[in-house]
One Martini backbone bead per residue (centre of mass of N, CA, C, O) as a GRO file, in nm:
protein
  320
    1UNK     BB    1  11.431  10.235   9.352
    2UNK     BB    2  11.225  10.474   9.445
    3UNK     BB    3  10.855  10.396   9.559
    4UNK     BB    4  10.522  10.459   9.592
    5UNK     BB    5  10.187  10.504   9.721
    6UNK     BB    6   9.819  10.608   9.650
    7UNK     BB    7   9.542  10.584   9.829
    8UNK     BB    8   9.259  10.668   9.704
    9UNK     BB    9   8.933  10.834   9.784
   10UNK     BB   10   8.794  10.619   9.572
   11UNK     BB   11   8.845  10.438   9.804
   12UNK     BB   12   8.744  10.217  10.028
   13UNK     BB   13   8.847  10.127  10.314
   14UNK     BB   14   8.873   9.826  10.245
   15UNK     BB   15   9.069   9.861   9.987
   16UNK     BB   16   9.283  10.000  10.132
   17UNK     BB   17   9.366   9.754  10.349
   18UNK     BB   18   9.409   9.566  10.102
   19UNK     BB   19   9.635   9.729   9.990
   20UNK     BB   20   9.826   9.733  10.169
   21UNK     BB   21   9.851   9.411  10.226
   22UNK     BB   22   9.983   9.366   9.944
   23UNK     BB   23  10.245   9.596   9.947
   24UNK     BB   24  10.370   9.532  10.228
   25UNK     BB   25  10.538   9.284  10.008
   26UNK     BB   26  10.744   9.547   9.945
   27UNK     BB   27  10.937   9.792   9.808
   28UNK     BB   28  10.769  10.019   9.928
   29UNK     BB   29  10.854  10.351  10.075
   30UNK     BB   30  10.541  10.451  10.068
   31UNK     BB   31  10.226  10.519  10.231
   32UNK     BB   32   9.958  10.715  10.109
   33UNK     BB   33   9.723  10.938  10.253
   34UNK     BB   34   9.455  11.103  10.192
   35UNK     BB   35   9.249  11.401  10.229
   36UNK     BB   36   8.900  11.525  10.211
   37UNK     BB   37   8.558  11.411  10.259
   38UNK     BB   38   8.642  11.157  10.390
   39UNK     BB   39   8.804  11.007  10.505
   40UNK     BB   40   9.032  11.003  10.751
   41UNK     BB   41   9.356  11.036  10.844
   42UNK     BB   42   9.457  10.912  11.073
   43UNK     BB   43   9.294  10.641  11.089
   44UNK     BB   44   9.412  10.549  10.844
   45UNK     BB   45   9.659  10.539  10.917
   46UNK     BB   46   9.664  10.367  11.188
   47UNK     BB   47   9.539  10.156  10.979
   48UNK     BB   48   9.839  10.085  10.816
   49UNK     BB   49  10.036  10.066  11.036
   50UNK     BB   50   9.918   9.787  11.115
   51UNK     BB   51   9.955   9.633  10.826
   52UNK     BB   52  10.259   9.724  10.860
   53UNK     BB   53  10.640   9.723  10.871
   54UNK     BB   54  10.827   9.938  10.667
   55UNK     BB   55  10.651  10.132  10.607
   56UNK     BB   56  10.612  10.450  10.521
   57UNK     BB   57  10.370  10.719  10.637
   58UNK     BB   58  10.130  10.935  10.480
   59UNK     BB   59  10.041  11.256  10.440
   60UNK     BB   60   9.820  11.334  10.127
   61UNK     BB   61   9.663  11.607  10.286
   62UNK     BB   62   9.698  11.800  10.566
   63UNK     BB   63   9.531  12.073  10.658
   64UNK     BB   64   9.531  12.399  10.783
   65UNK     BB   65   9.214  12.444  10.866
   66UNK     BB   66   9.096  12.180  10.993
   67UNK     BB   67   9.316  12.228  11.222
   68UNK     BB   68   9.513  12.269  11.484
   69UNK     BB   69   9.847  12.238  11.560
   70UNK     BB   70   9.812  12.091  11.794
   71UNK     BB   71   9.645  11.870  11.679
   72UNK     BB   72   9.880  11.771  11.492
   73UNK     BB   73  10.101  11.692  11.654
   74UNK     BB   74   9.951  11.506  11.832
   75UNK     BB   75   9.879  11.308  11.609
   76UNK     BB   76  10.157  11.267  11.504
   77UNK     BB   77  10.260  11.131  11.766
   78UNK     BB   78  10.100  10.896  11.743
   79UNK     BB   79  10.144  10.751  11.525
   80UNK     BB   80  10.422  10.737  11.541
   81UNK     BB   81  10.427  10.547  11.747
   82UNK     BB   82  10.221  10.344  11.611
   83UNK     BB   83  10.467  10.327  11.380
   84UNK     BB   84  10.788  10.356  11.521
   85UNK     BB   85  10.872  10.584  11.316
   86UNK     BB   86  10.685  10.617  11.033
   87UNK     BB   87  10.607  10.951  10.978
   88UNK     BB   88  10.501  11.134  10.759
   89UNK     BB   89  10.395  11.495  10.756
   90UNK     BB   90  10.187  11.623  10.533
   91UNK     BB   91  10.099  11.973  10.396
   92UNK     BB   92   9.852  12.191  10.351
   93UNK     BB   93   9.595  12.426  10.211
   94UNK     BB   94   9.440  12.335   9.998
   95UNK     BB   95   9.113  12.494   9.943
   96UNK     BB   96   8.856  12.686   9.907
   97UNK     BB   97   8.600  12.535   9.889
   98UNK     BB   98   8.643  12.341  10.122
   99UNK     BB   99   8.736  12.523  10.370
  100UNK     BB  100   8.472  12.749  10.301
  101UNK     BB  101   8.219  12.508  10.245
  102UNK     BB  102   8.331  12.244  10.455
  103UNK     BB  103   8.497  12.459  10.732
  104UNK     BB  104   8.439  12.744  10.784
  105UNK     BB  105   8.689  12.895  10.662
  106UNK     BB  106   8.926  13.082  10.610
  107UNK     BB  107   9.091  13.172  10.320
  108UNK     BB  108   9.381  13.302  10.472
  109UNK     BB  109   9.743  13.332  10.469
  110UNK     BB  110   9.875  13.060  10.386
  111UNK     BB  111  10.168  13.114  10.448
  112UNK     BB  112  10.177  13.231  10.724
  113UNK     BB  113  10.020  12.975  10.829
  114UNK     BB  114  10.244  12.727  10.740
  115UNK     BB  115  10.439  12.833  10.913
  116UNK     BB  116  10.364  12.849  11.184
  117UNK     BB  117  10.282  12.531  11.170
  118UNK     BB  118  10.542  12.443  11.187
  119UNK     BB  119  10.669  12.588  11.416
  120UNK     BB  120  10.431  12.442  11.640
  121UNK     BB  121  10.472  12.123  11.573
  122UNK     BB  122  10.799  12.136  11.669
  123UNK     BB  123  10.743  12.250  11.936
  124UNK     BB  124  10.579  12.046  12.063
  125UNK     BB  125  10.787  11.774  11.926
  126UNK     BB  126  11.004  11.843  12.147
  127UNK     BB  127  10.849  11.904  12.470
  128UNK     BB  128  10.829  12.220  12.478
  129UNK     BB  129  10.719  12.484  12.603
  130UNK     BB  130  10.464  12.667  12.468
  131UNK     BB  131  10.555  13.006  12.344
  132UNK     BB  132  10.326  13.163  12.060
  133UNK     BB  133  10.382  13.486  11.877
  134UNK     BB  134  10.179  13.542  11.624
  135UNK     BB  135   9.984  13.659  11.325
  136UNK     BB  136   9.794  13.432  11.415
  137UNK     BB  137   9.919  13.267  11.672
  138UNK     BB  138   9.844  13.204  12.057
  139UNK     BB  139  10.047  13.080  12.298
  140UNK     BB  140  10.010  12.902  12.622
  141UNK     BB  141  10.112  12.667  12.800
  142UNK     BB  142  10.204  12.413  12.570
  143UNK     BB  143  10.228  12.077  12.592
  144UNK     BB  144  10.299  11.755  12.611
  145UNK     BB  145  10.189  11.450  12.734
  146UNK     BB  146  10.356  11.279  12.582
  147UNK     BB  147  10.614  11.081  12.439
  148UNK     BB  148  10.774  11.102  12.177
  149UNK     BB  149  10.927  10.902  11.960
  150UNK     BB  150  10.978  11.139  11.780
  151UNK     BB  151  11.097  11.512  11.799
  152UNK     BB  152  11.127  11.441  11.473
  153UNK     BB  153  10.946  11.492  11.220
  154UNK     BB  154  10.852  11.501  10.897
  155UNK     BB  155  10.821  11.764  10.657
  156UNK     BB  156  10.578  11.785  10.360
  157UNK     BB  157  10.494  11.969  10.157
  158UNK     BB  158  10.263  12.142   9.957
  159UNK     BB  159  10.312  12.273   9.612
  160UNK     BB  160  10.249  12.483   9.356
  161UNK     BB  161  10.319  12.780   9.413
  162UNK     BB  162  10.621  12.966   9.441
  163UNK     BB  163  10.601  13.051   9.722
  164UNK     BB  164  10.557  12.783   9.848
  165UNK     BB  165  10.821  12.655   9.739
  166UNK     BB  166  10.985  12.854   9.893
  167UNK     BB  167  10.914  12.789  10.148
  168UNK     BB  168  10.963  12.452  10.163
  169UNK     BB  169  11.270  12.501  10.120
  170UNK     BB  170  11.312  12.625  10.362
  171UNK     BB  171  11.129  12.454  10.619
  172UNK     BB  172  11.139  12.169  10.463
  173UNK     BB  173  11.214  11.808  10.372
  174UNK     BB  174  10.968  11.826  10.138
  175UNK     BB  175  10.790  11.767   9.870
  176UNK     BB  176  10.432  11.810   9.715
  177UNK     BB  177  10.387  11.723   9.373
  178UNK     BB  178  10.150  11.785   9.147
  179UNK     BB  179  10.040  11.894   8.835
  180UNK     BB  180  10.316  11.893   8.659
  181UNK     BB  181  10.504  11.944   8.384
  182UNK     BB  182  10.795  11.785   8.316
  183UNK     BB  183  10.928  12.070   8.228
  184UNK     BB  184  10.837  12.238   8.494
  185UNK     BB  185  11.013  12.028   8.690
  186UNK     BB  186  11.267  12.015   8.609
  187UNK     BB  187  11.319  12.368   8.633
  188UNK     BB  188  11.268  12.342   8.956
  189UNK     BB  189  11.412  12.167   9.070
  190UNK     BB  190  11.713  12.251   9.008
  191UNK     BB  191  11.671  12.538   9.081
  192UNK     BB  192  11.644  12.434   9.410
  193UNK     BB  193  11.815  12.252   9.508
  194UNK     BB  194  12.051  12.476   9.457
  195UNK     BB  195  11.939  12.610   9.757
  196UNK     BB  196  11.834  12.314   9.869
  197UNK     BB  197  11.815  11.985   9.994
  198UNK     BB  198  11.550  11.791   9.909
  199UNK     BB  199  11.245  11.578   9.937
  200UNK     BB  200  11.096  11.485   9.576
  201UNK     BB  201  10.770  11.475   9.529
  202UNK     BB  202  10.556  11.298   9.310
  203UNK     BB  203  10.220  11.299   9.264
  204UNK     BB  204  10.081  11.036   8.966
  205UNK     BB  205   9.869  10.978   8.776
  206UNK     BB  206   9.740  10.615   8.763
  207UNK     BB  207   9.699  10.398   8.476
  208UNK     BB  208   9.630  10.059   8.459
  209UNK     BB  209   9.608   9.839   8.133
  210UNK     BB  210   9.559   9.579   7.879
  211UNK     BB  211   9.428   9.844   7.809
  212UNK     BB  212   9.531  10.146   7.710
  213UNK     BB  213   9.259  10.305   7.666
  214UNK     BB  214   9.089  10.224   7.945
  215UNK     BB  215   9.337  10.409   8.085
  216UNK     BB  216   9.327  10.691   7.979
  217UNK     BB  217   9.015  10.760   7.990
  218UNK     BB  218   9.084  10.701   8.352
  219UNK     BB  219   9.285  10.957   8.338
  220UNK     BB  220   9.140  11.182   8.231
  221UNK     BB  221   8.877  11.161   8.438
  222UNK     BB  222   9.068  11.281   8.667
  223UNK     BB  223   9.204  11.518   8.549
  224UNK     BB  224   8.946  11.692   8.471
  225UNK     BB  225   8.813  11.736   8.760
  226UNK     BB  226   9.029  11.888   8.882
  227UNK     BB  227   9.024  12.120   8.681
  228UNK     BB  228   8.705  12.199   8.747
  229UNK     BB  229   8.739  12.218   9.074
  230UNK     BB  230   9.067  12.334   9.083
  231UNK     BB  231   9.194  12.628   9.052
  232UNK     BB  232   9.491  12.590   9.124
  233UNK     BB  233   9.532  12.395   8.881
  234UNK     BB  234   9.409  12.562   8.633
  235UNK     BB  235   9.605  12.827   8.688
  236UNK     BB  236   9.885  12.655   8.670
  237UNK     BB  237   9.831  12.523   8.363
  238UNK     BB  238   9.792  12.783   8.172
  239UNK     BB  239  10.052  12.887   8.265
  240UNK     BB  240  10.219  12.588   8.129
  241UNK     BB  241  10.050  12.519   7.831
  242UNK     BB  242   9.704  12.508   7.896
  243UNK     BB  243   9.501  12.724   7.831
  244UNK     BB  244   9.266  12.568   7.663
  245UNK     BB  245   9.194  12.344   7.792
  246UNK     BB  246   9.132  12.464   8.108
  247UNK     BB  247   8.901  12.652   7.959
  248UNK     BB  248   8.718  12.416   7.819
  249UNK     BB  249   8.661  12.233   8.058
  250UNK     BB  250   8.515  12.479   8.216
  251UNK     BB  251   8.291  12.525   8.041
  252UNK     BB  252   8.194  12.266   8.016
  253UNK     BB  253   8.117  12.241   8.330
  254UNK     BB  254   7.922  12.471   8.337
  255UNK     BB  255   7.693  12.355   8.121
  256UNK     BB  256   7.742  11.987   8.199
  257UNK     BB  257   7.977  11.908   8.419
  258UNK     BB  258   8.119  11.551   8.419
  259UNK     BB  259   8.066  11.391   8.166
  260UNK     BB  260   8.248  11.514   7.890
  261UNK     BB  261   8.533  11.674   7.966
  262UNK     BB  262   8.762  11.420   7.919
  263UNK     BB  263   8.757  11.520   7.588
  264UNK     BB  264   8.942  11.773   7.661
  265UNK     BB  265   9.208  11.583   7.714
  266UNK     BB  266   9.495  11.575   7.568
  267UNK     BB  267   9.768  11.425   7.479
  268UNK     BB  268   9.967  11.609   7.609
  269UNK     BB  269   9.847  11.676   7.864
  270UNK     BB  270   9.848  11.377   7.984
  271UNK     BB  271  10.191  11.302   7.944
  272UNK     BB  272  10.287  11.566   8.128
  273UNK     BB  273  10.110  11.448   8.408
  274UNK     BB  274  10.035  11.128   8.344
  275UNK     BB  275   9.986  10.779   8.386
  276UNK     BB  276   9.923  10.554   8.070
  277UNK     BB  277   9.847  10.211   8.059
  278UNK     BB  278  10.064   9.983   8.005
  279UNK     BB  279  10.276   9.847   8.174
  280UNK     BB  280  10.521   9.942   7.974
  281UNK     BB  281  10.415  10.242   7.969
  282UNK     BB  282  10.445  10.285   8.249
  283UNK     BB  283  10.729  10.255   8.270
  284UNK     BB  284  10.826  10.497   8.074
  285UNK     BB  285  10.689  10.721   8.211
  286UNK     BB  286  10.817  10.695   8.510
  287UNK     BB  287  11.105  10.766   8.379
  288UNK     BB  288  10.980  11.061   8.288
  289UNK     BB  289  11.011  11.145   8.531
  290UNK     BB  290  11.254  11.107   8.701
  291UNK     BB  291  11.439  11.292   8.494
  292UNK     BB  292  11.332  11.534   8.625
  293UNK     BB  293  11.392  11.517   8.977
  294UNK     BB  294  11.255  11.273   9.108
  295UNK     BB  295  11.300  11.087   9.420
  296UNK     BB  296  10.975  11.031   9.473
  297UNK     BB  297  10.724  10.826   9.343
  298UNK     BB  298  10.367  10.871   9.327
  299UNK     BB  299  10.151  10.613   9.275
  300UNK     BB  300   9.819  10.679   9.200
  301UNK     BB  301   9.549  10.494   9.257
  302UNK     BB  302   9.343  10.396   8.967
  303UNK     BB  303   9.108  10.248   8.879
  304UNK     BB  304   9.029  10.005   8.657
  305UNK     BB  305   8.737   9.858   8.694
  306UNK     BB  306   8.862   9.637   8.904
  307UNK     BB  307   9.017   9.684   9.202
  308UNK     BB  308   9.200   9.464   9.276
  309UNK     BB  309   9.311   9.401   8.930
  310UNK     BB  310   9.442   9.657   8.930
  311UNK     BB  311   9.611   9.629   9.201
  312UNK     BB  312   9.796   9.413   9.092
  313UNK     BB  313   9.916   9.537   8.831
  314UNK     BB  314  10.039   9.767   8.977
  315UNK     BB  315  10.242   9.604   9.122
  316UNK     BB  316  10.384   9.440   8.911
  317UNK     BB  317  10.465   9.720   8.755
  318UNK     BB  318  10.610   9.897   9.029
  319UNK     BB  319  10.682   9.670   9.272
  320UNK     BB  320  10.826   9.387   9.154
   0.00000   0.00000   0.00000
């Protein structure tokens, strides 16, 4: 069965090519990389790509507002050069924080910013001069100057909310869901595919540990952060059926921060959400993702403990 993993912003550049190393001898599809705002993401990919042979390599994601679409084509150009044709492109919206208070511009019309974007890095990576006249964007007599490897790279959004969901079903290859419970997956995936089938991976905070509670507990405080500081996770978990715990959780961070946040997250909220627990634990919870009609689970790795021994547990457990 089809399993990927992603090596997240918490650990160092250093730790991500060890994990790199170890996966890269697994049946692995795809090592995927976040950016947030520390690693960058292309220099990661480029170094990931160097480390594997046979896994495809992802961003997830690159946003759409710190970065102009010519400059991503340019980028995934290079990478998948540089990995012989092995690169999905991930791309994504970020959040209104991000944008406007760590990269200075306006979080405002994501939908068709989002269009836009695809539209003009398929034409850019086709190596046809572009002339592009959009609501948005407008280009004037730009080529690539290389050679991509490949003319169509595949592009995969991240989607929240309903309109995304439905924009990404039209324009892209593949869709990356987010904190969306077991239930809402279902339901969504389903309805969707009937309408054109695409490639549904979701990224799953994942913690492994040979102590259950161990593994719970840093499940909980990675889920309870993303809720706290990510409004538009906040709002779609209210709306799906967390209304209380989003709540509590937000308040709670606003009076004393994030130190005890993660006692306020239910243990159904967490089983809805993310995998945690014991290795035979974690295979199970796996395989009630997968029958929501997820066909690349996306494997987020959260050290509990010592990094490289967690990150072997996991390997164990998922990989091998």
């Amino acid at each position: 069965m089809r399993i990927s993993c992603s090596l997240g912003s918490l650990l160092s550049i250093e730790e991500v090519v060890s994990c790199t190393r170890s996966i890269s001898n697994t049946d692995a599809e795809m090592i995927w990389i976040p950016e947030t705002w520390g690693m960058e993401n292309y220099a990661m990919l480029s170094t990931v790509a160097q480390k594997t042979i046979n896994q495809k390599i992802g961003s997830s994601i690159i946003n759409i507002y710190s970065r102009s679409p010519s400059t991503i084509a340019m980028g995934a150009a290079t990478i998948d050069t540089l990995s012989k044709g092995r690169l999905v492109l991930g791309l994504g919206t970020s959040s209104l924080p991000i944008v406007e208070t760590f990269h200075g511009y306006k979080f405002e019309k994501p939908l068709q910013r989002m269009k836009e974007y695809v539209e003009i890095i398929r034409l850019v990576l086709s190596r046809k001069q572009v002339n592009y006249n959009g609501k948005i964007f407008n280009l004037k007599n730009f080529s690539l100057l290389i050679k991509p490897y490949r003319n169509n790279i595949p592009v995969y959004l991240a989607a929240i909310n309903q309109k995304m969901v439905e924009l990404t079903w039209d324009i892209a290859d593949g869709v990356i869901f987010y904190l969306r419970p077991k239930s809402e997956l279902k339901e969504t995936i389903e309805k969707m595919q009937k309408k054109k089938s695409i490639d549904v991976t979701c990224q799953l905070i994942t913690c492994i540990s040979n102590d259950s509670e161990k593994a719970i507990q840093r499940a909980k405080k990675t889920l309870s952060f993303y809720i706290a500081v990510g409004k538009v996770y906040r709002e779609f978990l209210a709306n799906t059926g967390f209304e209380n715990e989003t709540k509590n959780i937000f308040e709670e961070y606003n009076n004393s921060g994030l130190r005890s946040i993660d006692e306020l997250v239910s243990d159904s909220m967490l089983k809805a959400l993310c995998i945690s627990g014991t290795p035979e634990e974690g295979k199970k919870q796996l395989q009630e993702f997968r029958d929501t009609g997820i066909e690349l689970p996306i494997i987020q790795f959260n050290p509990v403990g010592n990094t490289q021994e967690s990150f072997d547990l996991l390997k164990q457990t998922f990989f091998e």
